[in-house]
C-alpha positions in Angstrom: 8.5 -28.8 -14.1 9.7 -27.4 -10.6 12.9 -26.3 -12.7 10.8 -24.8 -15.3 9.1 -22.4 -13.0 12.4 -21.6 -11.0 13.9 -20.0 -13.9 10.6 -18.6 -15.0 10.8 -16.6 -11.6 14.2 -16.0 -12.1 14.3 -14.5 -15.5 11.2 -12.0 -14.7 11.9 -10.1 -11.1 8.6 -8.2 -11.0 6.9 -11.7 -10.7 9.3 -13.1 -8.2 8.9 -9.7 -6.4 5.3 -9.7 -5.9 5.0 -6.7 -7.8 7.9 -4.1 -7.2 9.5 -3.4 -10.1 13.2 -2.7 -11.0 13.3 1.5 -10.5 10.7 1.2 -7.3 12.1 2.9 -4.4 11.2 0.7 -1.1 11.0 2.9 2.2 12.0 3.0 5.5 9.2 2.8 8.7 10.5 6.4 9.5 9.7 7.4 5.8 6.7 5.0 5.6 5.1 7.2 9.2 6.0 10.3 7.6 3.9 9.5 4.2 0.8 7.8 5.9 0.9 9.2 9.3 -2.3 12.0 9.3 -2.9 11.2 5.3 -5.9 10.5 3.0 -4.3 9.1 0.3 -6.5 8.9 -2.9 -6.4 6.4 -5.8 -7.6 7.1 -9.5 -10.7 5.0 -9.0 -11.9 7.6 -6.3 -10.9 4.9 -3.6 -9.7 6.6 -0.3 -7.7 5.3 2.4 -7.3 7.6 5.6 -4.4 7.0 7.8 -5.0 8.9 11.6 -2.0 9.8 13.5 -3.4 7.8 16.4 -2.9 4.9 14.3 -6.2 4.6 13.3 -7.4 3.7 9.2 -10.4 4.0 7.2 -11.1 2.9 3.6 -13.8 4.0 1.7 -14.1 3.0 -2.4 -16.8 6.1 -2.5 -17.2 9.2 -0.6 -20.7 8.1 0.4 -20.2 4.3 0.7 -19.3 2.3 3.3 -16.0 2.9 5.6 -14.2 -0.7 6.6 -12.3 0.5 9.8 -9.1 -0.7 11.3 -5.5 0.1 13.0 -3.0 0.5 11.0 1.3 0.1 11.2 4.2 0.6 9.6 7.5 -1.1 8.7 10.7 -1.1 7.0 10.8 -2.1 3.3 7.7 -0.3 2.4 5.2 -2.2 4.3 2.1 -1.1 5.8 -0.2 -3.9 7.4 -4.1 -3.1 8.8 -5.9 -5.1 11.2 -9.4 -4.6 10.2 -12.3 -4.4 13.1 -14.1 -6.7 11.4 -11.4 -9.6 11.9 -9.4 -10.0 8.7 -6.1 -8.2 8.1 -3.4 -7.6 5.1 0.0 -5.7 4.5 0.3 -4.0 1.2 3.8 -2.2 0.3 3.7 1.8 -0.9 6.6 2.5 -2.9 7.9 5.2 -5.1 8.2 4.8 -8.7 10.0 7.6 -10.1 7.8 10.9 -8.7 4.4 8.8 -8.7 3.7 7.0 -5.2 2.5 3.7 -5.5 0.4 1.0 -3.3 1.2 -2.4 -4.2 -1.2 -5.3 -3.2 -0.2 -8.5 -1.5 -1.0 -10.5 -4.9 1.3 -7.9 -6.8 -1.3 -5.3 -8.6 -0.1 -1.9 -8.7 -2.5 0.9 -7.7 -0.7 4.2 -8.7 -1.7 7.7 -5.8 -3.7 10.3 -7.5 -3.7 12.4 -4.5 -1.8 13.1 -0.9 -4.1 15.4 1.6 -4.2 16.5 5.5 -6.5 14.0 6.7 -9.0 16.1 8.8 -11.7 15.4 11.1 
C-alpha cells in the first residue's frame, strides 16, 4: 500500500508539491518583501490581506467584517508565514503563474490575486 501511494505522489507533482504547479514561478525573500511589503492584496472572493511595511498584517474576508491581526515575514521559495495575535500561526507560498500572482495555502488550494494596491492608512 505504502508503494502504491509513493508512485501515486510521484506520478502527479502538483500533489507531492502541496500545490505549486509545473509553470509556477517560486520567489526570492527580496522579491517576496518587494510584492507584500506596504500591499493590500485582494482575492476574487473580496478577501483582503494588508501587508504594513512595519511588518505588521491584517486580513479581512469583508470590508466591514472583522480584521484577524498579526506580524507577518518573508522567505525564500515563496513563503510568507503570519503569527496571528490571537495565538495561532501559518505560512502560505505566493507564486507567480504566468502573469497572475497566486497565494497558495498550506493544504495546497490555489487562491489566484485579483488586485495589488498601496496599502494606506
Amino acid at each position: 500500500m505504502r508503494l502504491a501511494l509513493f508512485l501515486l505522489i510521484l506520478a502527479f507533482p502538483a500533489v507531492a508539491q502541496d500545490g505549486v504547479r509545473q509553470g509556477d514561478r517560486l520567489l526570492s525573500q527580496d522579491q517576496m518583501q518587494a510584492l507584500l511589503s506596504g500591499q493590500v492584496i485582494e482575492f476574487f472572493d473580496g478577501s483582503k490581506s494588508r501587508y504594513d511595511v512595519d511588518g505588521s498584517y491584517g486580513y479581512t474576508y469583508t470590508d466591514d467584517g472583522p480584521v484577524w491581526r498579526g506580524r507577518y515575514e518573508t522567505f525564500d521559495d515563496s513563503r510568507v508565514c503570519v503569527d496571528f495575535d490571537n495565538g495561532s500561526a501559518r505560512c502560505d507560498l505566493f507564486v507567480q503563474d504566468g502573469e497572475r500572482l497566486v497565494l497558495i495555502t498550506a493544504d495546497g488550494t490555489r487562491f489566484p490575486v485579483r488586485n495589488r494596491s498601496v496599502a494606506t492608512k
